[in-house]
N, C-alpha and C positions, 0 to 999 in steps of 0.2 A: 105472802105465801105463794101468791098467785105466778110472782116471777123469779122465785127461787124455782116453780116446777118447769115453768117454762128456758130457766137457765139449764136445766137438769137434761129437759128435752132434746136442747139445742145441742148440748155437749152428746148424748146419745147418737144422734142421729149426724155429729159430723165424726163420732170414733168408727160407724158404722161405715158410712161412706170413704172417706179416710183411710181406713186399714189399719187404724191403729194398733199395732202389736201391745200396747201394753196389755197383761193376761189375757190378749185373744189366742186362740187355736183354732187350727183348722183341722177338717174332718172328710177324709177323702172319701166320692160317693163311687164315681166311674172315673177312668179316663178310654179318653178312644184315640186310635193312632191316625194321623196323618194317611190318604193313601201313599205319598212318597217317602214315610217313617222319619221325616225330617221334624216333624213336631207332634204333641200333643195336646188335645182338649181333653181339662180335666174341671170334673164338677165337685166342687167342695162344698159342705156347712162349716159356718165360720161361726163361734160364739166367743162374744167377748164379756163373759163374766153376766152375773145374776140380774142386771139395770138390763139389761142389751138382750133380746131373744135371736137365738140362731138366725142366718139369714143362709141363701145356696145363693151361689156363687160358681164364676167359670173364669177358667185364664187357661191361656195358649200360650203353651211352653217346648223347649226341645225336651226331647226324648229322655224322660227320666230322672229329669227336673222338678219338685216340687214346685208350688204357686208359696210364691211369699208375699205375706201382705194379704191385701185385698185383691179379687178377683181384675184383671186386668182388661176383660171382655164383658162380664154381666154382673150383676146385683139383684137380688131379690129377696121382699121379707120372706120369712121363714122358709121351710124347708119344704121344696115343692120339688118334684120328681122330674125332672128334664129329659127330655131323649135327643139327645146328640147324632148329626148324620155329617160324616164330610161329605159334601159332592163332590169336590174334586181335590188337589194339593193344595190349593188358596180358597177355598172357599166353605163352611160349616154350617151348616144350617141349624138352628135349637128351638124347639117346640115343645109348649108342655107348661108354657109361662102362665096360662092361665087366667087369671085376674088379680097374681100378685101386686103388689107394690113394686114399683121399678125404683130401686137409687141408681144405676147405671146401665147402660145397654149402646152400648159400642156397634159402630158399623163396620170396624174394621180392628183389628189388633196383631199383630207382630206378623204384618203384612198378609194377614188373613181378610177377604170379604167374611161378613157374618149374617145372615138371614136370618129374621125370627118368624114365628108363626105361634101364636096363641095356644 
């Protein structure tokens, strides 16, 4: 029993990280524009089905582009309230993380610096 739940675990926690599409959806929170309008950061909840609890999520994308997949810049368990700031055309800064659980946190993504702050 012990390692059927830990097989169960294992498969969870890589559809999570992963981005596996199978029955996952995404659920758009904010986006914010680029100051140069050449891209966007958009903050998603991603849940993939009834095993898997929501997770919020960020990818940087152009201009009116959905995020496909999983977040290409951040991962976080559940759905935690982020506030998004560009400093400048290459650089964003995201706060708000908390004392979530990290599956991913990128320093950089589609030629973006990314700064975080707690």
């Amino acid at each position: 029993m012990k390692q059927t739940l830990r097989i169960l675990v294992a498969v969870a926690v890589c559809l999570v990280v992963s981005g596996c599409d199978a029955g996952c959806n995404n659920e758009g929170v904010s986006t914010i524009t680029s100051p140069s309008g050449t891209l966007e950061a958009v903050v998603f909840n991603r849940g993939c089905g009834a095993t898997t609890g929501f997770n919020t999520q960020v990818s940087i994308v152009k201009p009116g582009d959905e995020p496909v997949g999983a977040g290409n810049t951040l991962i976080l368990d559940g759905k935690v309230p982020l506030q998004l700031h560009w400093l400048s055309a290459s650089k964003l800064s995201i706060s708000g993380l908390g004392s979530a659980k990290i599956f991913k946190q990128e320093q950089s993504a589609a030629g973006v610096s990314v700064a975080y702050r707690k």
